[in-house]
C-alpha positions as CSV (number, residue, x, y, z in Angstrom):
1,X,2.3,-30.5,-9.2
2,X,0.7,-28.5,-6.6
3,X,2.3,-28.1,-3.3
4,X,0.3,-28.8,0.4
5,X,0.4,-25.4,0.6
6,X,-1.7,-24.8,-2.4
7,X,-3.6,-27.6,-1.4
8,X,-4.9,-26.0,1.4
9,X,-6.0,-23.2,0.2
10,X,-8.2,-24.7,-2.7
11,X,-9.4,-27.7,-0.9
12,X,-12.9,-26.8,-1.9
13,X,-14.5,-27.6,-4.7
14,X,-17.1,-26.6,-6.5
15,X,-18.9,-28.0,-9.6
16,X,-18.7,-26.0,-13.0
17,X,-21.1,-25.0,-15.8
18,X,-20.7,-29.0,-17.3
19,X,-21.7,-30.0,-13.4
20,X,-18.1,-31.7,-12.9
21,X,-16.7,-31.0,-9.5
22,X,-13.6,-28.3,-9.8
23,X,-11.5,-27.3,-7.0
24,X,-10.6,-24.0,-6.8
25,X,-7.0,-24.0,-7.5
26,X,-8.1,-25.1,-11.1
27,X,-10.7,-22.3,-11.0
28,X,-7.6,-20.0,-11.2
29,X,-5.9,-21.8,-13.5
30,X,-8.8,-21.7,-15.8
31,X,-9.3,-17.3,-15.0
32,X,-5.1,-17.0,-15.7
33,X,-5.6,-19.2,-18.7
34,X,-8.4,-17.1,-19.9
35,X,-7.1,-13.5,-18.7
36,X,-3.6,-14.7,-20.4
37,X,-4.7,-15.6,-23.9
38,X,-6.4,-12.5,-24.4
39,X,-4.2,-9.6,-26.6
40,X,-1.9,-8.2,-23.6
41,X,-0.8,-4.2,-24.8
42,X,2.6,-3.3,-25.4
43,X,2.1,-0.8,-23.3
44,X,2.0,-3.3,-20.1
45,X,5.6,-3.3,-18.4
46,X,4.7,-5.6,-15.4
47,X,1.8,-7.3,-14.0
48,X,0.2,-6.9,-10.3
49,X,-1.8,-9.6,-8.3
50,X,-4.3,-7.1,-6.5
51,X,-5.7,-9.0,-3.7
52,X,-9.1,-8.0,-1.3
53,X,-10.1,-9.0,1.7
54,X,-14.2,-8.9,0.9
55,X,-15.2,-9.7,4.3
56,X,-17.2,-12.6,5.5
57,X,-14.3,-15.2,4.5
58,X,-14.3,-14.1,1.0
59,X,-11.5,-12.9,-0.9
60,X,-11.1,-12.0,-4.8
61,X,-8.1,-11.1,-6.9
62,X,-7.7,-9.0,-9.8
63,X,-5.0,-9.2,-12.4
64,X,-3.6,-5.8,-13.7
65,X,-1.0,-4.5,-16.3
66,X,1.0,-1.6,-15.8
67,X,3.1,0.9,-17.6
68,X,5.9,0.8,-14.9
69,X,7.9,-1.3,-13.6
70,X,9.8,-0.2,-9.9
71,X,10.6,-3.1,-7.3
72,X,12.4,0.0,-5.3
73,X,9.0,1.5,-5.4
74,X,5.7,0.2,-3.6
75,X,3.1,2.5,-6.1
76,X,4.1,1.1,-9.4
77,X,1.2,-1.4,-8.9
78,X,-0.8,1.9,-9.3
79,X,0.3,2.9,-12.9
80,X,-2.9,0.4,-14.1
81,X,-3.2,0.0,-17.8
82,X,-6.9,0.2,-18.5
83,X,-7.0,-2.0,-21.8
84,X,-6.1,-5.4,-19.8
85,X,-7.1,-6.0,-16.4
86,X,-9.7,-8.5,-14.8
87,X,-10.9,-5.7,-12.7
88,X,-14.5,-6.7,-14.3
89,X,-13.9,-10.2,-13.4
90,X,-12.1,-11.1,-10.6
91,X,-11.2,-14.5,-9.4
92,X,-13.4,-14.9,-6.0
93,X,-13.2,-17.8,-3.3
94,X,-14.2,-18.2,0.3
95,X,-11.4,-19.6,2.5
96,X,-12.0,-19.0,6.8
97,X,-8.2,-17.5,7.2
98,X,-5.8,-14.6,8.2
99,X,-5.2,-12.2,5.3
100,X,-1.5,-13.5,6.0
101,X,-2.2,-16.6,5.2
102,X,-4.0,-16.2,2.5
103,X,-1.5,-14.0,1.1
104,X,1.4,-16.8,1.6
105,X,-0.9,-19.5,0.4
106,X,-1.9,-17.1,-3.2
107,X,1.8,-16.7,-3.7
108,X,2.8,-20.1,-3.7
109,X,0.1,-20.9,-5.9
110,X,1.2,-17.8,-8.3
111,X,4.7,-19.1,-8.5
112,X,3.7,-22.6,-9.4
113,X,1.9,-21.1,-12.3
114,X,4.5,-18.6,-12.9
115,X,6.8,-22.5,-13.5
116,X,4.2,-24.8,-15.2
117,X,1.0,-22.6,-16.1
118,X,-0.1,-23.0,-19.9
119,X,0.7,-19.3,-20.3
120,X,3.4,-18.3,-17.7
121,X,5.8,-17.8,-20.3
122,X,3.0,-14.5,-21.2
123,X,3.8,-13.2,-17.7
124,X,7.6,-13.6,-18.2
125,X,7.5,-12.0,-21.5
126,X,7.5,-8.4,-19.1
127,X,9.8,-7.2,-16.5
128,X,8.1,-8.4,-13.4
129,X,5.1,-9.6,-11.6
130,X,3.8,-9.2,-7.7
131,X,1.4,-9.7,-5.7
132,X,-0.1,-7.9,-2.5
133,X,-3.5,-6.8,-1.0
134,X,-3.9,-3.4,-2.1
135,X,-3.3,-1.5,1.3
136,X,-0.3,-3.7,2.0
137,X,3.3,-4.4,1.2
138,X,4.0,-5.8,-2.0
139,X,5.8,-9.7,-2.3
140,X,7.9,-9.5,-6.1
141,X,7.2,-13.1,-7.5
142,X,9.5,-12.5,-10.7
143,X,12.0,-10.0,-12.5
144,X,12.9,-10.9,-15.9
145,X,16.3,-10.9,-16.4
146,X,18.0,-8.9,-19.3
């Protein structure tokens, strides 16, 4: 169940290719669904949310895999993984609000996937996930424990 907080940031809703209205927190479902079933490399250690702020109200979010794995360091994010990414594809919405908003709102979203999403179990499979716009601080959603 999704929380107010997630509820206000995918209020909208759009209509998708079968013309059935979709808000846009099941857009993102649908892109981590599709990004997650996909092979994932050995390679990838962790995952990073990598949001933007696109201007004119729009922001996007790209999923990456990296080879490293450092919550002591801020530039692990940065060790990309070419072979799995959505860098070609990011998720994209509009939403008239402070990046710091948006940034609270995305991670309580994140974690509610990260507990019920059809494939969170694919995230937890590697040592940790976070989330963060790219010229900002980092917010750790999960380290697997050992």
């Amino acid at each position: 169940m999704e929380d107010k907080c997630s509820m206000a940031l995918f209020a909208f809703a759009k209509k998708n290719d079968r013309g059935k209205e979709e808000s846009d927190s099941q857009r993102l479902t649908d892109w981590l669904d599709e990004l997650l079933q996909q092979k994932i490399p050995e390679a990838v250690k962790a995952f990073s949310f990598n949001l933007y702020d696109d201007g004119n109200s729009q922001w996007s979010m790209e999923l990456v895999g990296t080879r490293s794995f450092d919550p002591a360091d801020t530039d692990w994010p940065c060790d990309e993984i070419t072979d799995f990414g959505s860098r070609n594809r990011p998720f994209v919405w509009k939403r008239a609000q402070n990046w710091d908003r948006v940034l609270e709102e995305i991670i309580s979203v994140l974690k509610t996937y990260l507990e019920t999403g059809n494939h969170a179990a694919v995230l937890k499979s590697r040592e940790g996930a976070a989330v963060g716009f790219v010229d900002g601080d980092l917010e750790i959603l999960f380290i697997r424990q050992t």
